[in-house]
KOLTI-881532 format. One record per residue (C-alpha): x, y, z. Coordinates in steps of 0.02 Angstrom, whole numbers, padded with zeros to 5 digits, always signed. Last residue first. Layout:
N
XYZ ...
//
This chain:
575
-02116-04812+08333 -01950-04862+08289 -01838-04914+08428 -01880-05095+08405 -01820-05088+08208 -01690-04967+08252 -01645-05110+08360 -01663-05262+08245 -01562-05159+08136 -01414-05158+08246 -01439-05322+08281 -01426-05383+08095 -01260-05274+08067 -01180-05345+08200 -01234-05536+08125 -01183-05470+07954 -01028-05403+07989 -00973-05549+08092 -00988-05672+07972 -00905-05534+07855 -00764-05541+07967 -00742-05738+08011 -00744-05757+07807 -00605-05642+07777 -00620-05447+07696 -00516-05433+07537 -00414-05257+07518 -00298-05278+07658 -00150-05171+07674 -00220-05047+07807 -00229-05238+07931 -00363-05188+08059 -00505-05207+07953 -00642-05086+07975 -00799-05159+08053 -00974-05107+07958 -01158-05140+08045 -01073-05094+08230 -01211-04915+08216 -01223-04861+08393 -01111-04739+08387 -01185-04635+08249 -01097-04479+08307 -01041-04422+08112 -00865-04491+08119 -00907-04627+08252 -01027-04686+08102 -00869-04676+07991 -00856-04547+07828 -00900-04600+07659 -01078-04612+07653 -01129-04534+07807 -01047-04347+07756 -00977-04246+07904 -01062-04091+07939 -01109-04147+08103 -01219-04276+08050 -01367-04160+08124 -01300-04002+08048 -01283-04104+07855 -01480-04148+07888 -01539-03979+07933 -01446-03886+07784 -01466-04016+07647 -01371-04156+07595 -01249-04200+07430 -01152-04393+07447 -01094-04440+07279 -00922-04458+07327 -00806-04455+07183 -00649-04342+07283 -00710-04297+07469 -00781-04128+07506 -00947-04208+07530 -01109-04089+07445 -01188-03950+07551 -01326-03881+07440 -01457-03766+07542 -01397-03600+07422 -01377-03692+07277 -01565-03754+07295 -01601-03916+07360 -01743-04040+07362 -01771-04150+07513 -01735-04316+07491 -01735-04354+07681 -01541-04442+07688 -01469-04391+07516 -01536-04254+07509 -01604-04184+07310 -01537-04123+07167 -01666-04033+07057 -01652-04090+06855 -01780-04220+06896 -01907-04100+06963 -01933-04036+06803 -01938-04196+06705 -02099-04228+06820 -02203-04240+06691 -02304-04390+06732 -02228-04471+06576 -02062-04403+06600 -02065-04468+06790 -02116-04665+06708 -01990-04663+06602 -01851-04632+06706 -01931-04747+06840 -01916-04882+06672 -01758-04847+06645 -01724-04863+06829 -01792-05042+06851 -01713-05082+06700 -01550-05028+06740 -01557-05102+06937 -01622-05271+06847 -01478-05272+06729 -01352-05228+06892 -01429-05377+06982 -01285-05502+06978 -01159-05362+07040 -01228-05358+07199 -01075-05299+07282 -01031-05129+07209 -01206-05068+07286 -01162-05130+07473 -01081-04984+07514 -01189-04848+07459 -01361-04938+07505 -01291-04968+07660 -01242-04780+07701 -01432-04726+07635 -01513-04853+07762 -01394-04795+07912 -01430-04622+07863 -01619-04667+07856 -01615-04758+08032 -01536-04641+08122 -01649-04486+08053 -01800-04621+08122 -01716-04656+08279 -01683-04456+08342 -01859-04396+08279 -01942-04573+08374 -01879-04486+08543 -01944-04348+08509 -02102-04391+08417 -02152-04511+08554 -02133-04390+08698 -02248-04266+08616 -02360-04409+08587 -02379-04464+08757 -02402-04272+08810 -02533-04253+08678 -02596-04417+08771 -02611-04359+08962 -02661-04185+08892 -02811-04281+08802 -02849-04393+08949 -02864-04235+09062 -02962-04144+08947 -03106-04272+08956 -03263-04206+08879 -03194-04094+08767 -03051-04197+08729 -03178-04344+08707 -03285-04249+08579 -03105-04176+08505 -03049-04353+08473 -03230-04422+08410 -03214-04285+08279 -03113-04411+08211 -03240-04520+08143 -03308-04365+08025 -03148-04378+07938 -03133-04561+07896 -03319-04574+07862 -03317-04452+07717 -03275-04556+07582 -03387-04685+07653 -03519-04589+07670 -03524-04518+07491 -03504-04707+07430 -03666-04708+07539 -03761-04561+07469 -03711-04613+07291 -03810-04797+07349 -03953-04717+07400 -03987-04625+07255 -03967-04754+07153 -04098-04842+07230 -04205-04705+07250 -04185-04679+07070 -04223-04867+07023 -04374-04835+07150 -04442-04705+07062 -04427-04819+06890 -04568-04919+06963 -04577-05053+06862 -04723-05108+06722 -04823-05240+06781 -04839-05369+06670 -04977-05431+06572 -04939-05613+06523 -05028-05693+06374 -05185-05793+06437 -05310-05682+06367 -05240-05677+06198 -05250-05858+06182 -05394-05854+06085 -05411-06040+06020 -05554-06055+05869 -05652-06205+05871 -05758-06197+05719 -05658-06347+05641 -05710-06488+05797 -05900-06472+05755 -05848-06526+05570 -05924-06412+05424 -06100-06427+05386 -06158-06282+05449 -06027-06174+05357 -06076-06249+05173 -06249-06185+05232 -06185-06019+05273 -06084-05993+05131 -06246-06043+05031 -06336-05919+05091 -06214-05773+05080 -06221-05826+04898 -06371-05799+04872 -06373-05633+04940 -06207-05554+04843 -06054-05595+04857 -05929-05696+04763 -05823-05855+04842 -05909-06008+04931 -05782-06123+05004 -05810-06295+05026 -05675-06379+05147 -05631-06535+05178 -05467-06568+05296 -05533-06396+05401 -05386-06294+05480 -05385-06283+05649 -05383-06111+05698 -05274-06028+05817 -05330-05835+05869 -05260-05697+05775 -05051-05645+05811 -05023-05464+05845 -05050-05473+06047 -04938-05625+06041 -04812-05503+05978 -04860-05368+06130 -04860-05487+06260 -04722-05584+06229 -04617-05421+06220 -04693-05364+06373 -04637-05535+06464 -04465-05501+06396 -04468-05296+06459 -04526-05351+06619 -04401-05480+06654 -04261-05383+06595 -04315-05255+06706 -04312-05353+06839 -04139-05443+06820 -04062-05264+06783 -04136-05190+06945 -04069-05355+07048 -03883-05376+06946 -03865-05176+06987 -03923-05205+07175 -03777-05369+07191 -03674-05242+07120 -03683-05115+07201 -03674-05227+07375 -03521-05295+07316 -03453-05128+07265 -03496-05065+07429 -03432-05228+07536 -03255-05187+07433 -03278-05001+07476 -03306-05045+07653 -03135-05135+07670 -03022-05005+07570 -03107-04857+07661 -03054-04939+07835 -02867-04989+07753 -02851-04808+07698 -02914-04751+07889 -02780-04884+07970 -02643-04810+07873 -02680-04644+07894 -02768-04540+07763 -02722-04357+07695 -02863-04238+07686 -02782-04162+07857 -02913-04065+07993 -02863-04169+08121 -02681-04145+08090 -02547-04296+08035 -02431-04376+08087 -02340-04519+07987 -02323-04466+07826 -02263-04292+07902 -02130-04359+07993 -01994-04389+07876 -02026-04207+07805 -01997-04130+07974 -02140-04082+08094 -02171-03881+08103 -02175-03903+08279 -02057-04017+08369 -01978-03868+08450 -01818-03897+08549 -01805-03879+08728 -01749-03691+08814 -01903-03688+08933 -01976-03579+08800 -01979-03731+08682 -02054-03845+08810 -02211-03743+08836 -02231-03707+08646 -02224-03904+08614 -02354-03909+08765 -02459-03782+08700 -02457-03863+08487 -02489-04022+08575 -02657-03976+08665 -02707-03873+08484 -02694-04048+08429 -02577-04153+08294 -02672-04336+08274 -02552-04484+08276 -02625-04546+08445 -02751-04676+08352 -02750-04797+08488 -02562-04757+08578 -02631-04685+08741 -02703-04842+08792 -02836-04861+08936 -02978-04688+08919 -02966-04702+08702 -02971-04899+08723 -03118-04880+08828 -03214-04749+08721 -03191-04831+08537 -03272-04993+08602 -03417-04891+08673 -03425-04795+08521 -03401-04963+08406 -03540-05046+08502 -03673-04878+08476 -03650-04893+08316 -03644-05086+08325 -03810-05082+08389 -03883-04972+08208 -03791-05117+08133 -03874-05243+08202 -04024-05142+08195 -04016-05138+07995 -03982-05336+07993 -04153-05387+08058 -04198-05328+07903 -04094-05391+07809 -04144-05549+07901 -04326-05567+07855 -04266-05528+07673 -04149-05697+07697 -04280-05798+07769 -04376-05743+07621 -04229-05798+07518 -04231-05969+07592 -04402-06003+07600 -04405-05997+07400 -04431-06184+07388 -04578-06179+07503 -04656-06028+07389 -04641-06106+07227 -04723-06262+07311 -04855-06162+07378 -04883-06071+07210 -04899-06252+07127 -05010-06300+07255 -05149-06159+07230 -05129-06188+07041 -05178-06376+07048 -05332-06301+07173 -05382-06200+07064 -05370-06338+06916 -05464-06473+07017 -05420-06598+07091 -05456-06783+07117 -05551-06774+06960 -05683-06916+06940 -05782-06895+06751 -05943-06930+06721 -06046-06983+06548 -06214-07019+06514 -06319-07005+06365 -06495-07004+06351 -06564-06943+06152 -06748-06860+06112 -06708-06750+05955 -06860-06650+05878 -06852-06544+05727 -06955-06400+05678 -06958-06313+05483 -07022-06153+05466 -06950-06101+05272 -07087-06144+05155 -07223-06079+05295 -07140-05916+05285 -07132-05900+05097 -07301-05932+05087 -07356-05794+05210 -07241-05680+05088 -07340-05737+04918 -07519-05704+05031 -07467-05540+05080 -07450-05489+04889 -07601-05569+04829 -07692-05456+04971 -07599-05306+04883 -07658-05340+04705 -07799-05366+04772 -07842-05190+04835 -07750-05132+04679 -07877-05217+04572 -08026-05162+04674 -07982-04971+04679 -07974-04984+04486 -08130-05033+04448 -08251-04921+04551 -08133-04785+04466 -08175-04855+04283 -08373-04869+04344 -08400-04681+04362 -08312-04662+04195 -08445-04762+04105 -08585-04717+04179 -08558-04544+04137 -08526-04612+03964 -08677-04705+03948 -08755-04539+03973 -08659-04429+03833 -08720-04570+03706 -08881-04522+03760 -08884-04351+03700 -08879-04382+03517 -09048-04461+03535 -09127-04326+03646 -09082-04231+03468 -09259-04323+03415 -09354-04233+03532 -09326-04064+03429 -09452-04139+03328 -09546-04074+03431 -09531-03913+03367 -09647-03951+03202 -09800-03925+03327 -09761-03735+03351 -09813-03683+03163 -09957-03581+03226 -09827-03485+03316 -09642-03517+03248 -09541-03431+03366 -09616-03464+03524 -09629-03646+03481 -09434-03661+03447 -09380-03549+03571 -09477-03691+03693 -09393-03839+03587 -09217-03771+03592 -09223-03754+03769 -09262-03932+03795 -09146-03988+03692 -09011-03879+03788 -09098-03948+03961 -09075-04149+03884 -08889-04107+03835 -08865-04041+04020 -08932-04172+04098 -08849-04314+03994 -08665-04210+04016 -08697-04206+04203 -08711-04052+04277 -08593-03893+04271 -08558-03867+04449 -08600-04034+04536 -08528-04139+04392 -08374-04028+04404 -08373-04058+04586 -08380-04246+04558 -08240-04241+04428 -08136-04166+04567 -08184-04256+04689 -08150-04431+04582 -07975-04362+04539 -07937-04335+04719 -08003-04503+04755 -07890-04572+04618 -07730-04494+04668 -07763-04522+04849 -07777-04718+04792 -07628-04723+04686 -07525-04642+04833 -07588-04794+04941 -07559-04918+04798 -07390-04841+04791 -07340-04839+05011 -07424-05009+04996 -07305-05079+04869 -07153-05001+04963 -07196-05077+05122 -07229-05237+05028 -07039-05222+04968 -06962-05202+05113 -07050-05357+05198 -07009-05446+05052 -06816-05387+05076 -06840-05422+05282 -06930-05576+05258 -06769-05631+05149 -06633-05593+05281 -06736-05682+05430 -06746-05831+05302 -06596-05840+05266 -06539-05842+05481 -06670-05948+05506 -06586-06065+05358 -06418-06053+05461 -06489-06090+05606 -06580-06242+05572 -06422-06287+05486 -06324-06248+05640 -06475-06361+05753 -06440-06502+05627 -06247-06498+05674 -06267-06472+05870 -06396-06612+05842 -06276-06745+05726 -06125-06706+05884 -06263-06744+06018 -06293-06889+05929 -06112-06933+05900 -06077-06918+06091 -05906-06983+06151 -05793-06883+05995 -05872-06728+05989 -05904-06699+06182 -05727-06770+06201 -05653-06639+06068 -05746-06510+06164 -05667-06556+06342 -05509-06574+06251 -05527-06368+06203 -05587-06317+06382 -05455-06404+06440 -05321-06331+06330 -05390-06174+06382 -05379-06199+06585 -05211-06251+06566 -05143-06081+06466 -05238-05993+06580 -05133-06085+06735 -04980-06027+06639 -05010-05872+06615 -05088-05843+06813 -04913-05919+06853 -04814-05803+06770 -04892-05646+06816 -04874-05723+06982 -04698-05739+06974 
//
């Protein structure tokens, strides 16, 4: 959210910026003709700047040759001027060869000595050589002048071109404008986060209370214990469908005192007692497990929809960020335009003349890079944590149902008393529910028998429904099992040594070795309750007429009702 709103209040601070310019443009032409003059002035400083530096170049180059031309002519000059020094000058040294001549002359010719000096007239041929020394000693005189003003013509060409290009202009213009805001843009933004924040009260409240919602439950800990201790200490039916080591003595007690053993539990009473240490479930643990799994998979979900929410967030604001990131700034187009193609020097100075005199509002150039959003990128520990946390809790809830009844051996060690007190309760329960519940499933088994030749209406239904069980068992291969015959009354499966089928002719009735002992080896389908010592069960009355196949209204009126009762007490005798 803030991500968002530091976008957004970006976004608003450039467009003002940008209208602010437009209204600088539009409200104050002078200012508008200045910004434009001072560009030019720019612009030509600018060409300028770039030409003094190629002059500037090229008088350093000019000096660095008139200054090599000058070493080359001094050291020329030294050299002819030790020459001069070690030979002479060539007017001296024709003069002292003339003179030579003349004195070799005279010694040569004795009385004739007078016609040497004629000698004097080769001082002619000699002076040629002197106005050549004077000559070349002038040449070098010569030549260091011209380059000297070569060079000060030079300097005087570049402070020309400086003076052409210093131009100063003066603008003297009063303009007044003022603007009232009642607010400004912080304080815009300020709001708009305190509105944001008002209208998400409600889910802070909510935080606020998940919190206060972890020692509510860490109470109802400690609730649930004291709740589970009183009705533990006043009823001996909560949760009394655990099999002890208390039981196991008592049931040993009883069956050396000549009773029978209850201990192993039959296979009707195995779904509903159980031992401490059984995977299987009760009825109140599955519906325990069903509950909290539903607030689990809520709660999963309600985390999933939270993680994926953020994420998505993140990776939509990225992807803003990262195209916007590849997009240049917005430029308004210019309606005129002069555009200067080539390169080169000149024509970098036109390009930024024609640029000078483009419109103030066309060299606004909107970077919106800066107000893209720049999300933070999540913390992918947590999504782990999170997980985490909610693998340790479906964990917990599997588990719950048998850690909570380690509360039975807590209060059994604690209170042995109240443990033998209700391992006795029980004890008593399964015997006297062993007698009701084998009752009830003969009685239940005989029904089915006699009644299935009256419901003739639902014999398609009765052939689907056991196609389809057919089906079903070969699916789960169980066509194994199928070929086993099984009891009758418990379903137990038999063996040809435990079969005991019913000596009478087309009965289907087959039972096993405990249940066929306990009917008195009489079969309950076929046979009469009295038959079997079921003489309780008034659900079927024999006519008293051996001639009568049809059974009268006033009979089955009373069937039923009989019948009804009887069931109603099974039904109250059952645990």
């Amino acid at each position: 959210m803030k991500v968002m709103l530091r976008s957004l209040a970006c976004g608003q601070e450039l467009l003002r910026r940008a209208l602010g310019q437009m209204l600088d443009v539009i409200l104050e032409p002078v200012n508008a003709i200045q910004l434009a003059v001072d560009l030019l002035l720019q612009e030509v400083r600018r060409v300028l700047k770039q030409a003094m530096l190629v002059l500037l170049r090229i008088q350093d180059h000019l000096i660095a040759i008139i200054d090599t031309l000058k070493n080359c002519a001094s050291w020329l000059k030294s050299v002819v001027d030790l020459c001069n020094t070690e030979m002479g000058t060539p007017w001296a040294r024709c003069k002292s060869t003339a003179q030579r001549a003349m004195v070799r002359c005279q010694a040569k010719m004795g009385v004739f000595k007078a016609l040497c000096h004629a000698s004097k007239l080769f001082l002619a041929l000699c002076y040629p050589a002197k106005i050549f020394d004077v000559f070349c000693s002038g040449y070098w005189d010569v030549s260091w002048a011209l380059l000297d003003k070569i060079l000060e013509r030079y300097r005087e060409f570049v402070r020309n071109i400086e003076q052409m290009f210093d131009a100063n202009i003066t603008f003297e213009h009063e303009f007044f404008f003022d603007t009232n805001s009642s607010k400004s843009l912080a304080d815009v933004g300020e709001e708009i986060i305190q509105d944001i924040n008002q209208r998400l009260s409600p889910f802070i409240f909510l935080q606020s209370f998940v919190d206060i919602l972890c020692w509510v439950m860490v109470v109802t800990v400690f609730l649930k214990a004291t709740i589970f201790y009183l009705r533990y200490m006043n009823s001996r039916q909560f949760q009394n469908v655990f099999l002890t080591k208390i039981l196991s003595a008592i049931d040993k007690r009883h069956g050396k005192l000549g009773f029978e053993y209850l201990l192993p539990l039959q296979r009707l009473e195995k779904a509903k007692y159980m031992k401490l240490t059984s995977l299987r479930l009760t009825f109140f643990e599955f519906v325990s497990i069903v509950e909290n799994a539903c607030f689990m998979m809520t709660t999963c979900l309600q985390l999933f929809a939270i993680c994926f929410l953020d994420y998505g967030l993140f990776w939509l604001l990225a992807t803003m960020s990262f195209h916007g990131h590849q997009e240049a700034g917005l430029e308004v187009p210019a309606y005129i335009d002069l555009e200067i193609k080539g390169g080169g020097f000149v024509a970098d100075i036109m390009r930024g003349i024609a640029n000078a005199f483009r419109p103030l509002t066309q060299k606004s150039v909107l970077d919106t890079n800066p107000c893209l959003p720049l999300p933070v990128e999540p913390d992918y520990a947590e999504y782990i944590l999170i997980l985490v946390l909610c693998l340790l809790a479906w964990l917990i809830l599997l588990a719950e149902p048998y850690v909570l009844r380690t509360r039975h051996l807590i209060m059994a060690y604690f209170y042995p008393d109240r443990a033998k007190e209700r391992a006795m309760f029980l004890y008593n329960r399964i015997s006297d529910d062993r007698t009701s519940l084998f009752q009830f499933a003969r009685r239940r088994k005989r029904n089915a028998y006699n009644h299935k030749r009256n419901v003739e209406h639902l014999r398609c239904f009765n052939w689907l429904s056991k196609g389809f069980a057919g089906l079903l068992r070969r699916c789960c291969c169980w066509s194994a099992s199928q070929n086993k015959e099984r009891c009758t009354i418990c379903g137990l499966s038999l063996t040809s040594s435990t079969r005991n089928p019913c000596d009478t002719p087309g009965c289907e009735g087959v039972y096993c070795d405990e249940c066929f002992e306990k009917s008195y080896r009489k079969c309950c389908l076929c046979k009469r309750p009295v038959d079997y010592g079921d003489f309780s069960d008034v659900s079927e009355v024999d006519d008293s007429s051996d001639n009568s196949e049809k059974e009268s209204f006033r009979e089955k009126r009373y069937r039923e009702i009989c019948g009804s009762q009887s069931q109603k007490r099974v039904t109250r005798n059952k645990p």
